[in-house]
C-alpha positions in Angstrom: 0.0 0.0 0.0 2.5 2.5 -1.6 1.1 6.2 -0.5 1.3 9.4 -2.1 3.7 11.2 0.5 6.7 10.5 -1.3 5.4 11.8 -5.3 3.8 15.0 -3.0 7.2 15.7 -1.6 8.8 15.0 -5.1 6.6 17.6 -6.9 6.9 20.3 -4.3 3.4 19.8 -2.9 4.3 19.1 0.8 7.4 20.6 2.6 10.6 18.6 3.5 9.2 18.5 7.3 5.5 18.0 6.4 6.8 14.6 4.3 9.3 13.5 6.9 6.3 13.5 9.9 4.1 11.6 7.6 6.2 8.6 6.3 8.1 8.6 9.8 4.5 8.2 10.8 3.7 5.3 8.0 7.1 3.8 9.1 5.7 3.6 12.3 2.2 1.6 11.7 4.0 -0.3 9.5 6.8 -1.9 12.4 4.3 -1.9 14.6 2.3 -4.2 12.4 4.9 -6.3 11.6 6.5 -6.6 15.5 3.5 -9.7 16.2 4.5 -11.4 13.2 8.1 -11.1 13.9 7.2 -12.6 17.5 5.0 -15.5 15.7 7.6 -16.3 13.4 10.4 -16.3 16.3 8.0 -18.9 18.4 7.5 -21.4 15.4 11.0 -21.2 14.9 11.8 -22.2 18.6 9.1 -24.8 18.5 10.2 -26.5 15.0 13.8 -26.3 16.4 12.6 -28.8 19.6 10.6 -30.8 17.1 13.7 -31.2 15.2 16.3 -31.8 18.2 13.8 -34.5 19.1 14.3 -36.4 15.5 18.0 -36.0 15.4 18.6 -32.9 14.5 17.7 -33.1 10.8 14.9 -34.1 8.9 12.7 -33.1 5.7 9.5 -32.0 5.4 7.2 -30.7 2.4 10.6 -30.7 0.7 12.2 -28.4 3.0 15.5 -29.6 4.7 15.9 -29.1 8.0 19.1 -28.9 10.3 19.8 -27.9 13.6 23.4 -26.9 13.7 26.3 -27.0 16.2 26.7 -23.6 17.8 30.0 -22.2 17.3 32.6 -19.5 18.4 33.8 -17.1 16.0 37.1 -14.5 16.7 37.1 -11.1 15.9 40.2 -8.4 16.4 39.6 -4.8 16.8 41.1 -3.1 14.2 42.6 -0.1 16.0 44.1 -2.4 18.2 46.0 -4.4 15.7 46.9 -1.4 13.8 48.7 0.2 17.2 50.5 -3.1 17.2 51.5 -2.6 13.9 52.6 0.8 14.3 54.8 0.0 17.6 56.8 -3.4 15.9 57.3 -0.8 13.1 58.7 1.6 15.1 60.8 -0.9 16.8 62.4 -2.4 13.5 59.8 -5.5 13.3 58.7 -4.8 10.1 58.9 -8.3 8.8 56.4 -9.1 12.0 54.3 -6.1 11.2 54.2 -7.1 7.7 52.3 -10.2 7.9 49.8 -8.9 10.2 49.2 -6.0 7.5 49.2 -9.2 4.6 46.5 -10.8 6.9 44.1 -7.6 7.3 41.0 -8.1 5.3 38.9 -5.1 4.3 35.1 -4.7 3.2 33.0 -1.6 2.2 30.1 -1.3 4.2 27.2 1.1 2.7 25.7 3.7 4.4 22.4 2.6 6.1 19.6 4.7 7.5 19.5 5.4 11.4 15.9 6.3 13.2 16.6 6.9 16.8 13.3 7.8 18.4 12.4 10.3 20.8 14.1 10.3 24.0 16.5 8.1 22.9 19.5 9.9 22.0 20.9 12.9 22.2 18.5 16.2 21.5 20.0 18.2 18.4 21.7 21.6 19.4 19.9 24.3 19.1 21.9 25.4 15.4 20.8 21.5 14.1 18.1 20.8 12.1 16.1 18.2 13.5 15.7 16.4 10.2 
């Protein structure tokens, strides 16, 4: 159910502020409609899980596969961290050290993603910000 707000604010018919109250306001019927459903889905998921831990652990269904897997530990490094390291074995001659922690560094681009913090839950803007 697509609405209007978005072409109105496009063609200059509502102001910046008028369109951002009324599709933070659609944003806001539509999570809380989907919140139940997200809780649903979380409880069948839970209760297929036990079915399944009660047959093994895998099974199929209506051509679905199903497997419970083994929970695991996964390591992270901070990257700051690691990068101070690097910096001091460099300044102390370790550069043959320092250069296979830099070989093992991975790097990924992360996009940009949208942030809505509601009310009361952050910071106010100054009085110089814009709210929006």
């Amino acid at each position: 159910m697509p609405s209007d707000i978005f072409a109105s604010w496009q063609s200059g018919a509502i102001s910046h502020r008028e369109a951002m109250r009324r599709l933070l306001s659609d944003l806001g019927e539509v999570e809380s409609q989907i919140a139940p459903l997200e809780a649903e889905k979380a409880e069948l998921r839970a209760q297929i899980s036990e079915v399944l831990a009660e047959m093994g652990g895998r099974a199929e269904s209506e051509g679905y596969r199903l497997t419970i897997t083994s929970p695991g530990v996964s390591a992270r490094y901070d990257a700051k961290e690691i990068d101070g390291i690097v910096e001091y074995l460099q300044a102390r001659g370790e550069d043959e050290i320092a250069g296979l922690i830099l070989r093992a560094r991975k790097e990924s681009a992360r996009a940009g993603q949208l942030r809505i913090v509601p009310p009361g839950s952050a910071r106010k803007p100054a009085n110089d910000e814009a709210p929006f």
